[in-house]
C-alpha positions in Angstrom: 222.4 4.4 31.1 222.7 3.4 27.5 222.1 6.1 25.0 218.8 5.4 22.9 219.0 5.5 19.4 217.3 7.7 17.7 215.4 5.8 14.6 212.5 6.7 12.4 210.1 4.1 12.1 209.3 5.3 8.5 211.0 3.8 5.6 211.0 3.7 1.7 210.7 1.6 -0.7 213.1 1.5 -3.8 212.0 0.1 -6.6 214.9 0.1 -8.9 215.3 -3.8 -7.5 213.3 -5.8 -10.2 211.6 -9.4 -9.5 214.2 -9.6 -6.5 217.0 -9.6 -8.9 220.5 -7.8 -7.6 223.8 -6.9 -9.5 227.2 -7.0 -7.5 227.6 -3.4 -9.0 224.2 -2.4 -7.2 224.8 -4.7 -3.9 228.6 -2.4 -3.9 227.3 0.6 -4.7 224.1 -0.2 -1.8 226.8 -0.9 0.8 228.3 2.4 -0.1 225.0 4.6 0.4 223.9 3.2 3.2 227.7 3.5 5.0 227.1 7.1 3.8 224.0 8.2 5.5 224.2 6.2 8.0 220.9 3.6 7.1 220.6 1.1 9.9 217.6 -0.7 8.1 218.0 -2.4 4.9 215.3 -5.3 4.2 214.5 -7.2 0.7 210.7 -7.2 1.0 208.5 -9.6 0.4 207.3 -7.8 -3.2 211.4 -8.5 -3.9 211.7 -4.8 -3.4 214.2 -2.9 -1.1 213.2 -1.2 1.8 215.7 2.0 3.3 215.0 3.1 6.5 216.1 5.1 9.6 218.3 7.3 7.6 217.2 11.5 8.4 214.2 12.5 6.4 216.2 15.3 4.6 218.8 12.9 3.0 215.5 10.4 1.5 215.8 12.1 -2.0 219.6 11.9 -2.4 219.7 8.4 -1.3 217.3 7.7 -4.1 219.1 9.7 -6.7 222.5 8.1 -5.5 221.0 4.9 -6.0 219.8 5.2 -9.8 216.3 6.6 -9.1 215.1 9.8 -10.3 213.2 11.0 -7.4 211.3 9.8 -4.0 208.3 7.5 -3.9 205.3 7.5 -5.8 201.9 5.6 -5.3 201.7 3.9 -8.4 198.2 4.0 -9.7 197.9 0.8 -11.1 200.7 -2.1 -10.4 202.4 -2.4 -7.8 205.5 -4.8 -8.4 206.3 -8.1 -10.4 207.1 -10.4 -8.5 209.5 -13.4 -10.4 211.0 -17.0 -9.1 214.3 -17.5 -10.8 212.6 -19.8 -12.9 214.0 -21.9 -16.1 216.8 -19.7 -15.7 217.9 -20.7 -12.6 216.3 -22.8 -11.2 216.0 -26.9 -12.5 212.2 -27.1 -11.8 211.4 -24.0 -13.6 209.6 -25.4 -16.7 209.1 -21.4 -18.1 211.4 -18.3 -18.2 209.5 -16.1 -15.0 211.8 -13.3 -15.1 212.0 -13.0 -19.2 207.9 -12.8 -18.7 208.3 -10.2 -16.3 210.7 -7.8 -18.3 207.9 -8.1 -21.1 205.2 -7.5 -18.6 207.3 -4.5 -17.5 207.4 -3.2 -20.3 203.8 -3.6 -21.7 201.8 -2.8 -18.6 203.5 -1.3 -15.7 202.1 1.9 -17.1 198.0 1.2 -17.5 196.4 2.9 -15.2 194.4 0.9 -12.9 191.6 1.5 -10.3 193.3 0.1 -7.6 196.8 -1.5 -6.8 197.5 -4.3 -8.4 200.0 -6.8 -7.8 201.9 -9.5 -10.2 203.3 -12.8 -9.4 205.1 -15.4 -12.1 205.8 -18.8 -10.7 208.4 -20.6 -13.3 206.6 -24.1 -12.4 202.9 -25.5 -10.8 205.0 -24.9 -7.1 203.7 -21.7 -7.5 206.6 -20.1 -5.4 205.3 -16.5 -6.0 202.0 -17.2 -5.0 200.1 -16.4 -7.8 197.1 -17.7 -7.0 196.8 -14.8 -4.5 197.8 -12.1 -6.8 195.5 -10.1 -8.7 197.2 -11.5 -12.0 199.0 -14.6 -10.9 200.8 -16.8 -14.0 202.5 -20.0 -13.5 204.7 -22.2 -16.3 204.1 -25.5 -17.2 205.7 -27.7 -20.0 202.7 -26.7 -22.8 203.1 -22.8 -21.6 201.4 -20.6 -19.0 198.5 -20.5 -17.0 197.2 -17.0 -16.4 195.1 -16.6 -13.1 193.0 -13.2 -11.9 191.6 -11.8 -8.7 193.8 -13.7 -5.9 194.0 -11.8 -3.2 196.6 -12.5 0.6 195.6 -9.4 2.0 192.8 -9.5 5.0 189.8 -11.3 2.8 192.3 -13.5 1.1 191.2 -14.7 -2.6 192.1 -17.6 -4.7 191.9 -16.6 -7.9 190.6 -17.8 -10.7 192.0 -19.8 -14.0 191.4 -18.0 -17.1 193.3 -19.7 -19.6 195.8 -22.4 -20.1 198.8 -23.7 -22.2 199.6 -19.8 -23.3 202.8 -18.5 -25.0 204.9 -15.7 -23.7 202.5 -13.2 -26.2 199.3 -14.9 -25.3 199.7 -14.6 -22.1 200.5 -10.7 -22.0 197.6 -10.1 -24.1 195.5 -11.6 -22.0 196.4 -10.1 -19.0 196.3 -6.7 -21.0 192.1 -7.6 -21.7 191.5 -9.1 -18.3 193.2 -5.5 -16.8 190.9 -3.7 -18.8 187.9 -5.3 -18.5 188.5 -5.2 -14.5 189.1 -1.4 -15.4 185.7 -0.7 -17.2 183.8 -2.2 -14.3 185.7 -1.9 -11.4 184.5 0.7 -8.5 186.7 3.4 -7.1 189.5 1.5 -5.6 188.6 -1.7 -5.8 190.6 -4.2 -5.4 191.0 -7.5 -8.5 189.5 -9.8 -6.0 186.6 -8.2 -4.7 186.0 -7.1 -8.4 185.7 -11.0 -9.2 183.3 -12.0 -6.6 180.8 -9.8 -7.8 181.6 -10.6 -11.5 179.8 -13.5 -13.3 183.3 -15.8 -14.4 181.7 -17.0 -17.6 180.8 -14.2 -18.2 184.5 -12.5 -17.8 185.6 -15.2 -19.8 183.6 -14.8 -22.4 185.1 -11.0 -22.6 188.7 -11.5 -22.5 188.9 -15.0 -23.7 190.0 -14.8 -27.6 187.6 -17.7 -29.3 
């Protein structure tokens, strides 16, 4: 009789992957971990993070710190990930810079506490490969700048959110994702969620809030 293998169904996220994007450094340094402890499961998810699993529960903490993270997982209390296309970068019918946007989002709102997890998603062109019309804040390039959307939702109840605001520059468009966060934030209930937060919200009347005039 084959011998069953022994694997935890649990597994971790790492979120030092950012928008999806990998270094041949990391990808060497990733094949040398998970040779080391033995991790039969490695899987990019589909928030373009990575997900370790069936390694011993004891060794979770050093895999993280071996990997460039200071400690285990967190629940983050606001978002969740970015997720980027390759965009103008990359890709020839990217029309705006996705993953520029989402080093500056990064950077300006990764930290705002939120009252439930919120999720990001920067399409370079109308395709809309990263789905943000079912993110809470979903933004999408065009050739006159980017649209912002808020409240999509792909979960159970699925949500297509709604346009706020056209033709925006890279600042414009932060800013008002900043105001739209916030305002969601003031009014929100205890872990609701962007799109459930919208239904119940008058749009004009959201506009009117976060819109500058």
């Amino acid at each position: 009789m084959a011998e069953k293998t022994n694997l935890t169904k649990n597994y971790n996220i790492l979120p030092g992957i950012k928008m999806g994007v990998l270094s041949i450094e990391y990808l060497k340094k990733l094949v040398e971990v998970a040779g080391k402890y033995k991790v039969p499961f490695l899987k990019i998810t589909s928030a373009q993070r990575l997900a370790i699993g069936g390694h011993a529960a004891e060794d979770a903490e050093q895999i993280w710190r071996e990997l460039g993270q200071q400690s285990g997982p967190k629940k983050p209390v606001g978002i969740h990930y970015i997720q980027a296309c390759p965009g103008s970068r990359w890709c020839k019918y990217g029309r705006q810079d996705s993953l520029g946007l989402g080093e500056k989002i990064e950077e300006a709102l990764m930290s705002l506490e939120l009252p439930a997890k919120t999720k990001v998603g920067i399409s370079g062109c109308p395709m809309n490969c990263c789905e943000s019309f079912i993110r809470d804040v979903g933004i999408f390039g065009k050739k006159n700048g980017w649209t912002l959307i808020f409240g999509g939702n792909g979960g159970g109840l699925p949500r297509i959110g709604n346009i706020i605001a056209e033709d925006l520059s890279d600042e414009e468009v932060i800013s008002l994702a900043e105001r739209c966060l916030r305002f969601y934030r003031e009014g929100a209930r205890k872990k609701e969620r962007t799109a459930r937060f919208m239904e119940r919200t008058q749009l004009e009347q959201f506009k009117s809030a976060v819109v500058d005039r």
